[in-house]
PADO-173121 format. One line per 8 residues: their letters; for each residue z negated, y, x of C-alpha. Coordinates in steps of 0.2 Angstrom, whole numbers, plus 2048, in hexadecimal, padded with zeros to 3 digits. Example, Ala and Ser with C-alpha at 12.3 -4.5 7.8 and 13.67 -1.06 7.14 Angstrom:
<pts>
as) 7D9/7EA/83E | 7DC/7FB/844 $
</pts>
This chain:
<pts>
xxxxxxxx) DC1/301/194 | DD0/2F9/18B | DDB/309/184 | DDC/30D/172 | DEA/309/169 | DF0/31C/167 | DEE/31F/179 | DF8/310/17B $
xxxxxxxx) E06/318/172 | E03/327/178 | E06/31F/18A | E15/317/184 | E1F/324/17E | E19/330/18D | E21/321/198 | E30/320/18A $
xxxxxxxx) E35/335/18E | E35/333/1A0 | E40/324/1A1 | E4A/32D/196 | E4C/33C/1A1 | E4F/331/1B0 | E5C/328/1A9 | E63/333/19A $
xxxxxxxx) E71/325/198 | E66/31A/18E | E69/325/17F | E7A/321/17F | E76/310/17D | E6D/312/16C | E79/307/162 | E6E/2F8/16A $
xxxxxxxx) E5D/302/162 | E65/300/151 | E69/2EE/154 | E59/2E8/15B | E53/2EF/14A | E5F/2E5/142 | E67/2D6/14A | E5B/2D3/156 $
xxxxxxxx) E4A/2DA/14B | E41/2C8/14C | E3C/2CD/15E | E34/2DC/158 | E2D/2D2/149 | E24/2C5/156 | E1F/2D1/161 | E29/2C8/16D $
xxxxxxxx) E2E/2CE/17C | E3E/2C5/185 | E43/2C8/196 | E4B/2B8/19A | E5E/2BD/198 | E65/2B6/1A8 | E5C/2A5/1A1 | E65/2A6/18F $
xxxxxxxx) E6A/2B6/184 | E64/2BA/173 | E6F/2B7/165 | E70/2C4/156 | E6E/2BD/145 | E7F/2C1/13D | E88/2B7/14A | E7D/2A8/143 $
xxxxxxxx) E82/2AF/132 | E95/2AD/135 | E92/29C/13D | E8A/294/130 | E96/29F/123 | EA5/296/12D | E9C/283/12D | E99/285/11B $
xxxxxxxx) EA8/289/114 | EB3/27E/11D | EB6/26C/11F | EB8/26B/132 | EBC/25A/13B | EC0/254/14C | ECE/25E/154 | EDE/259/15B $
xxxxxxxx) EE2/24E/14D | EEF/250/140 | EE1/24F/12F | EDF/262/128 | ECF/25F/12D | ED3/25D/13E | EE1/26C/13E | ED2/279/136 $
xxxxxxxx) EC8/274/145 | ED7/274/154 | EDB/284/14E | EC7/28A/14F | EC8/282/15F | ED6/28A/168 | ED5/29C/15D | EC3/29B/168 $
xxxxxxxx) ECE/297/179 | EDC/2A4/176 | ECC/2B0/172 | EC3/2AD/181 | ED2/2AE/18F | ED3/2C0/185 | EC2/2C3/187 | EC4/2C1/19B $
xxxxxxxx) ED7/2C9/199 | EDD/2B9/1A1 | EEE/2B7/19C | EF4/2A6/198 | F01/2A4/1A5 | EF3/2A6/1B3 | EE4/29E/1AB | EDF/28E/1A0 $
xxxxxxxx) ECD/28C/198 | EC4/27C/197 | EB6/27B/18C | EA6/274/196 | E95/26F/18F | E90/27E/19C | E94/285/1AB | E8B/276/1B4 $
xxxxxxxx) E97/26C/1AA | EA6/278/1AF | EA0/277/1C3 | EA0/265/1C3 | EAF/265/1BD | EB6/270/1CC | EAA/264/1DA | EB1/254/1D3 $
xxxxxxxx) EC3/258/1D1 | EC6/261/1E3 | ECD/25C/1F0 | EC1/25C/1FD | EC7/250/20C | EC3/251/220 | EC9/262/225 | EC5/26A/217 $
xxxxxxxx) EB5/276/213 | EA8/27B/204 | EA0/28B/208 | E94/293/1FC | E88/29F/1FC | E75/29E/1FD | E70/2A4/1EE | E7B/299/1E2 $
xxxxxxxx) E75/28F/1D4 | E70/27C/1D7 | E7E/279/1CD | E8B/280/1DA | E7F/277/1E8 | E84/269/1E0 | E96/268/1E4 | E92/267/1F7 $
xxxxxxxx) E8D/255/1F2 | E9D/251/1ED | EA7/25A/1FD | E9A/250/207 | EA0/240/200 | EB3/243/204 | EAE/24A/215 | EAE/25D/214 $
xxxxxxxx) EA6/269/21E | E99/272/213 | E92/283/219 | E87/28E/213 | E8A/2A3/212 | E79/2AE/218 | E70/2BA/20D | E69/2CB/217 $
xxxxxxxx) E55/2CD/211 | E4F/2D7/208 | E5F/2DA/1FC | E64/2CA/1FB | E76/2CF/1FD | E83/2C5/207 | E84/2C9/21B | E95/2CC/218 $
xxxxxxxx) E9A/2CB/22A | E93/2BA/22C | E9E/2B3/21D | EAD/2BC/224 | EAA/2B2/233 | EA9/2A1/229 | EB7/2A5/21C | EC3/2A8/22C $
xxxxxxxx) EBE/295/233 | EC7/28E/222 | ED8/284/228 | EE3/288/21B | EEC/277/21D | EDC/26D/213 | ED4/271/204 | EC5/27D/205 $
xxxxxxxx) EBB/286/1F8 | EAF/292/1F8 | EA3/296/1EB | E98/2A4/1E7 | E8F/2AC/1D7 | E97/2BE/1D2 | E84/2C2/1CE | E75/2B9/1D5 $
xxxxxxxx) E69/2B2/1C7 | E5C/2B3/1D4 | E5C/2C4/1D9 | E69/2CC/1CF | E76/2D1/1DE | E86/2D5/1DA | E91/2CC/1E8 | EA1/2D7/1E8 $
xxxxxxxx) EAF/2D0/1DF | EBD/2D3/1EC | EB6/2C3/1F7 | EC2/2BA/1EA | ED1/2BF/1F1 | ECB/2C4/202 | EC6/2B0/203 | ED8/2AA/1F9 $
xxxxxxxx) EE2/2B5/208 | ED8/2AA/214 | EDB/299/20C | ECE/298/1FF | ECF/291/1EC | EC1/29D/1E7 | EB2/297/1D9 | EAB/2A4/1D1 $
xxxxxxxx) E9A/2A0/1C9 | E9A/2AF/1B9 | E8C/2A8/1B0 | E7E/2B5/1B4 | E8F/2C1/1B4 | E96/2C4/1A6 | E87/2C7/199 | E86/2D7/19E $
xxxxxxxx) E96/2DA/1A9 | EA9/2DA/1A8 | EB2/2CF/1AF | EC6/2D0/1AF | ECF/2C2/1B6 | EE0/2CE/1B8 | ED7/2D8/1C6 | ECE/2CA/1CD $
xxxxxxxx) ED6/2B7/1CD | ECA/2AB/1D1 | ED0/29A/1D1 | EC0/292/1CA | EB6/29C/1BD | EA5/293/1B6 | E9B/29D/1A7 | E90/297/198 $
xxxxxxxx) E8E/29F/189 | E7F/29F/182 | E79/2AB/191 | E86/2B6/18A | E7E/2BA/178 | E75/2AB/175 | E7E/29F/168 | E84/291/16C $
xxxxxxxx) E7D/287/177 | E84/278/17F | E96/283/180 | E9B/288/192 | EAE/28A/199 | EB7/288/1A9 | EC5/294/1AC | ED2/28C/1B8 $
xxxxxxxx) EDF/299/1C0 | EF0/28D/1BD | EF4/28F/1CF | EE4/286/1D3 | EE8/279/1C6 | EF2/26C/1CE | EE6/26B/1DC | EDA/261/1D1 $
xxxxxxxx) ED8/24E/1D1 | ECE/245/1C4 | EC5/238/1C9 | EC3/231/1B9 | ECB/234/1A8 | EC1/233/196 | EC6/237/184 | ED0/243/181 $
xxxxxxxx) ED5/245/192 | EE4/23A/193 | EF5/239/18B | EF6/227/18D | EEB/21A/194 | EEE/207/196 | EE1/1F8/196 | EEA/1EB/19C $
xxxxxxxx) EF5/1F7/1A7 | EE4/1FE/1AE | EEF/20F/1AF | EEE/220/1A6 | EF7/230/1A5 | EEE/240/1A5 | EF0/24D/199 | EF7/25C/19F $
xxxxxxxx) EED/26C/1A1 | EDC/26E/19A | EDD/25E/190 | EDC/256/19E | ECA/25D/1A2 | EC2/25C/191 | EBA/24D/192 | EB4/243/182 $
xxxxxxxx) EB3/24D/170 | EB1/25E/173 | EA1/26A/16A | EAC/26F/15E | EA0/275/150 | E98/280/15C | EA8/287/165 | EAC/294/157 $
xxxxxxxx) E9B/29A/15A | EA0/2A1/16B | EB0/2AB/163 | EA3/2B3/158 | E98/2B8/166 | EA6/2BF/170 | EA9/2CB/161 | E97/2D0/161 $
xxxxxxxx) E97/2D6/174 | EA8/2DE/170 | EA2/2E8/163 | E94/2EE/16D | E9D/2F1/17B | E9B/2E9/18D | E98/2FB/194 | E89/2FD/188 $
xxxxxxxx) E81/2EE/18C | E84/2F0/1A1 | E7E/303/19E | E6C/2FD/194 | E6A/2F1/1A3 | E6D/2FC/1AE | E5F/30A/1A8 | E51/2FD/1A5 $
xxxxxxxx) E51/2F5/1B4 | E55/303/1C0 | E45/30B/1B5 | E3B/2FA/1B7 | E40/2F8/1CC | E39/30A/1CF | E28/307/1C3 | E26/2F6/1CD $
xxxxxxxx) E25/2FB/1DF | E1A/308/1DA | E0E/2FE/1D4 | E00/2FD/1E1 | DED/2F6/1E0 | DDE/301/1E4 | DDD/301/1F7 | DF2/305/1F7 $
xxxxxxxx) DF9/2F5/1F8 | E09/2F0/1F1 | E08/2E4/1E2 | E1A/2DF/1E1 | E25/2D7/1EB | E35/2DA/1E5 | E44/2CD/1E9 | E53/2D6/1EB $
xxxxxxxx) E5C/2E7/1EA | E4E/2F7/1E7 | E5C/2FF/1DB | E69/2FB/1CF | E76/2FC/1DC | E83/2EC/1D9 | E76/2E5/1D1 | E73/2DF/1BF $
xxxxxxxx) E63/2DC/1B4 | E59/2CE/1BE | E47/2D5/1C6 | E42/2C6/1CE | E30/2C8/1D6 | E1F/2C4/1DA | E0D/2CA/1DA | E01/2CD/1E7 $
xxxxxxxx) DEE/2CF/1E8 | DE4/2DE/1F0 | DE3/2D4/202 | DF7/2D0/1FF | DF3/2BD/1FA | E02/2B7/1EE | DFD/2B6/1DC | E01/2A3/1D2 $
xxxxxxxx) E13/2A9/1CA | E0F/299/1BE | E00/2A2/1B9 | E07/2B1/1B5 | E16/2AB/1AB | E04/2A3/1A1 | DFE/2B2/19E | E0C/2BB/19A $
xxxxxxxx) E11/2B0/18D | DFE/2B2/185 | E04/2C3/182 | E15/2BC/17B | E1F/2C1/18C | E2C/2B5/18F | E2F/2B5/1A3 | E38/2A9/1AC $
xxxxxxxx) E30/2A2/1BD | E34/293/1C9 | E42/292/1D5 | E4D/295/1C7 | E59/287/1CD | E5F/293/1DB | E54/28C/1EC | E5F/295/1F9 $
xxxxxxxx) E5D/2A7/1F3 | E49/2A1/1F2 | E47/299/202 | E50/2AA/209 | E47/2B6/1FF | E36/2AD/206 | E39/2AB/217 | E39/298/217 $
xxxxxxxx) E42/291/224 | E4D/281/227 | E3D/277/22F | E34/27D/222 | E3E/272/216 | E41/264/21E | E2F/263/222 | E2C/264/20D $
xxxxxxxx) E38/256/20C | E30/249/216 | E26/247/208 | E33/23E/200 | E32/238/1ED | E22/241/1EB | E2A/252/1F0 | E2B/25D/1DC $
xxxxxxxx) E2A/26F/1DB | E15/26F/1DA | E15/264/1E6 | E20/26F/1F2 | E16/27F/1ED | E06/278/1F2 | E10/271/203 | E15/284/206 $
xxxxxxxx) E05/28D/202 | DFD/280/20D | E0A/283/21C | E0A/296/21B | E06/29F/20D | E16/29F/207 | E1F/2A2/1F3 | E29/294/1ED $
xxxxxxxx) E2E/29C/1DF | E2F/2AE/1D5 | E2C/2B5/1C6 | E3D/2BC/1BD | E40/2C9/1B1 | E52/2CA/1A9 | E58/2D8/19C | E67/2D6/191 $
xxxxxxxx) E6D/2DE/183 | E5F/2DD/178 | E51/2E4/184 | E4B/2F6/181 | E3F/300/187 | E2F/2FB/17D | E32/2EA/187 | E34/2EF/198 $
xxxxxxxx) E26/2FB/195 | E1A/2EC/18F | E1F/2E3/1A0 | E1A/2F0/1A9 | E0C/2F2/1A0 | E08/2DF/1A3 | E0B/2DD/1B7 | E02/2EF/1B8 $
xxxxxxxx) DF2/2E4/1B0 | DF3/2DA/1C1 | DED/2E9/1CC | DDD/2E3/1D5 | DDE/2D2/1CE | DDA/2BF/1DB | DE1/2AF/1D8 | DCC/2AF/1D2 $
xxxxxxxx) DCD/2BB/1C7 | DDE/2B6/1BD | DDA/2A2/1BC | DE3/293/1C1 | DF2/28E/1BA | DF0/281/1AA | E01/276/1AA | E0A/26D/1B7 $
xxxxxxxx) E1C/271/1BC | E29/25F/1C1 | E39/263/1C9 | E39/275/1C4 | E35/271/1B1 | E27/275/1A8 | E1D/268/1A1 | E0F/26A/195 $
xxx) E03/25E/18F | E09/25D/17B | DF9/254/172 $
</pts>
């Protein structure tokens, strides 16, 4: 018999107390209650529940305020141009630069900032501008983002070596012996880079920030993917130097969108070759000369008109997380999903079997606030993770699942092997990521995909409780008894049937 709406709330705050008293923290975290009351009150309002942070952050309705306060009472116009309209904007424009190199405590005589579309944009900047050349090596880790996978493309073309660094099962953390063993095979007479994610947005690892300059002292130019970072940790480029830094802000609190940077450490600069140059990007360029002369610095990078309405935007969102405070933020994460691993692997159906499998760390150890999992039935049969992200959004859950652009730390975490991948792609232009699940499930029973939680600074408690709540609704439950997926998935996309 479904419980009654008292004993529902009964439950909830008994739940409420005892998280509390396992991690008396939270309380000093209370400045994000009254704000999820105010800035953030429309989840409450639509009984939404959002734990999609490492996807994209939620933005507070006073930084849309000052926005729109800042569009409206000015007469802004493309920058770098001489028109007052222009001179408002470039000073917008680089006040949001300066702003942001502070934000990081980069100082200006080690770091320049390019503004990016993204941090895809930002990375492919870094794989199409270095110099990778025979010799020369691109070494990455496992669980990177596509977007970092993609640069082996470009080492590839230009004859690199590209290797790949091991994650250790069931953490998902780096087998830092191996990588030692490959960082030490660089020759420090050719180009190499090596790139890794200072937090996994798979599993939510923490890879340890001192591989920067333990790589740099063995001949490295380091890239450092902070995207899944820096929402809810600090990230100060005077302790740690990367020469590559790759973040997006909207993951950050949300708006804007379509505003990413690329942090180049100016020792690393003169390393990077164009292969191209576009508006904006040059000094001086000749049609009938067929030559062109760069611009110097990060001029030379920002190719074409920059989103310059949107970039003030990213100024106001950095004073939002400021004056919350980053050690707020990292400390709520922390509390909820240390509280939510624990609840989860004690979930067990009624003849003792585990219902979650969790991917990654069992505790808030160097880890942030990605729980990336997936159900089981009673005979330990893998649950459709399509199907539930369905039915968690029937109840106005918003989940992420897929591969979630990351297939290495997938095909890790899942135990799929190297013969098992190649076998998928002998299916050629028909391989997608249905087709490839079915391939799998057919092959061995195995996941190609999860089912990922993500807190951020908006989460509270009454949210991860009504997770909980959600997943614990899975106990006993078949693939039968739960129903079959309704929409299709193309290339990791969903894809639903509009009329």
């Amino acid at each position: 018999m479904a419980e009654s709406s008292a004993q529902e709330k009964l439950r909830a705050e008994e739940a409420r107390a005892d998280f509390v008293a396992r991690f008396p923290s939270y309380e000093k975290t209370a400045l994000l209650d009254d704000l999820r009351a105010t800035e953030y009150r429309r989840l409450d309002e639509g009984n939404q529940v959002y734990l999609d942070y490492t996807g994209g952050s939620v933005y507070a309705e006073s930084q849309l305020q000052r926005h729109y306060e800042l569009l409206r009472s000015g007469i802004l116009g493309n920058p770098h141009s001489a028109s007052p309209a222009s001179v408002a904007m470039t000073e917008h424009v680089e006040r949001t630069r300066r702003h942001i190199l502070n934000y990081f405590h980069a100082r200006t005589e080690d770091y320049v900032l390019v503004f990016t579309q993204n941090a895809s944009a930002a990375l492919k900047l870094v794989g199409e501008s270095f110099p990778f050349a025979p010799g020369g090596r691109y070494l990455l880790t496992f669980d990177n983002h596509n977007s970092v996978n993609g640069i082996r493309e470009f080492a590839r073309a230009k004859g690199a070596t590209v290797s790949y660094a091991a994650l250790v099962v069931p953490e998902l953390r780096l087998d830092i012996a191996r990588l030692e063993t490959l960082l030490n095979d660089a020759d420090p007479a050719h180009a190499n880079l090596f790139a890794y994610p200072a937090q996994s947005n798979f599993s939510g690892v923490k890879h340890p920030l001192d591989l920067v300059a333990k790589a740099q002292s063995k001949g490295w130019r380091v890239l450092l993917d902070a995207a899944a970072f820096v929402p809810t940790s600090p990230l100060d480029l005077t302790t740690v130097q990367p020469d590559f830094v790759t973040l997006s802000f909207y993951k950050m609190f949300g708006h804007p969108t379509g505003v990413g940077a690329l942090l180049i450490r100016r020792s690393a600069l003169a390393c990077l070759k164009r292969p191209w140059f576009a508006g904006g990007t040059v000094n001086f360029a000749s049609v009938q000369g067929q030559a062109h002369v760069l611009s110097p610095n990060e001029a030379a990078f920002e190719d074409g008109t920059l989103n310059y309405l949107s970039i003030p935007a990213v100024e106001i969102g950095l004073l939002h997380l400021q004056s919350i405070g980053m050690e707020t933020i990292a400390e709520r994460v922390r509390c909820l999903s240390g509280w939510l691993l624990v609840e989860l692997f004690a979930l067990r159906h009624t003849n003792g079997r585990a219902m979650v499998r969790i991917y990654g760390p069992a505790n808030t150890e160097a880890r942030g606030g990605t729980v990336t999992l997936n159900l089981y039935d009673p005979h330990g049969h893998l649950l459709d993770y399509r199907r539930v992200e369905e039915l968690a959004g029937a109840e106005n859950i918003s989940l992420r699942t897929g591969c979630f652009c990351n297939p290495g730390a997938g095909e890790i975490a899942e135990g799929l092997t190297e013969e098992d991948m190649r076998a998928a792609f002998t299916m050629g232009a028909e391989i997608n990521l249905q087709s490839f699940i079915r391939f799998m499930q057919e092959r061995g029973h195995k996941s190609a995909g999860a089912i990922r939680a993500s807190v951020g600074l908006a989460t509270n408690f009454a949210d991860v409780w009504r997770f909980l709540r959600f997943i614990s609704g899975f106990r006993d439950q078949t693939r039968l008894t739960i129903g079959d997926v309704s929409f299709d998935i193309e290339s990791c996309r969903i894809i639903r049937d509009g009329s």
